[in-house]
N, C-alpha and C positions, 0 to 999 in steps of 0.2 A: 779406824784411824785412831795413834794416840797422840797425847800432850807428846812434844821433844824433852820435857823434863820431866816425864812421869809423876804430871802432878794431881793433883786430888782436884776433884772438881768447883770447891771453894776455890783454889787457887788462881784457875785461871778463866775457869768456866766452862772448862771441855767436858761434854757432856758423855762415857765410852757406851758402849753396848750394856743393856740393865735385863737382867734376868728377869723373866714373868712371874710374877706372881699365881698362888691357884685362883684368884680372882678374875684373873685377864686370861687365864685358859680355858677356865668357865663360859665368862663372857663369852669368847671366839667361840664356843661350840654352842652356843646359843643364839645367836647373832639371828637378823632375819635375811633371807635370800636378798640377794639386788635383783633389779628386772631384769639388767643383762645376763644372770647367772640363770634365771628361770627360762629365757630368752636360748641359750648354747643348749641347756639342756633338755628341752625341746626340740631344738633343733637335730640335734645328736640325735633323740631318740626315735625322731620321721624322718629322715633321709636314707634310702638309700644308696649307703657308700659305695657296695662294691659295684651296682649299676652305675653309679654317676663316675665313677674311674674307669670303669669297661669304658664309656663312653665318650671320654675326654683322652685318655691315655694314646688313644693315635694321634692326634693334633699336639700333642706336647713332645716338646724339644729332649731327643735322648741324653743330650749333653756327652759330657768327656772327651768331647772333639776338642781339637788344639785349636789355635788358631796357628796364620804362617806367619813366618818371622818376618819386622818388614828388614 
């Protein structure tokens, strides 16, 4: 999103999109995991996928049926 006047950010106070710094790309590739992230990939790594799809895939709806017109 911009200023309607294309103004500088002293002017009006719109703040646009700010380029990173190698500081804050640093940071991001440092960061420490969240638990939800340790949590999916976990998850991911025990599950059997293509058993638990064999398995559910008949009870799921084929879809691409129309409905009737009322």
């Amino acid at each position: 999103m911009q200023c309607e006047n294309l103004c500088s950010e002293n002017e009006c106070g719109w703040v646009g999109p700010m380029q990173k710094s190698f500081a804050d790309l640093e940071y991001a590739a440092k960061r420490k995991t969240t638990r939800r992230e340790r949590f999916l990939a976990e998850l991911e790594r025990i599950t059997p996928w293509s058993e638990l799809l064999a398995a559910l895939t008949p009870f799921y709806p084929k879809g691409g049926g129309r409905r009737r017109s009322v």
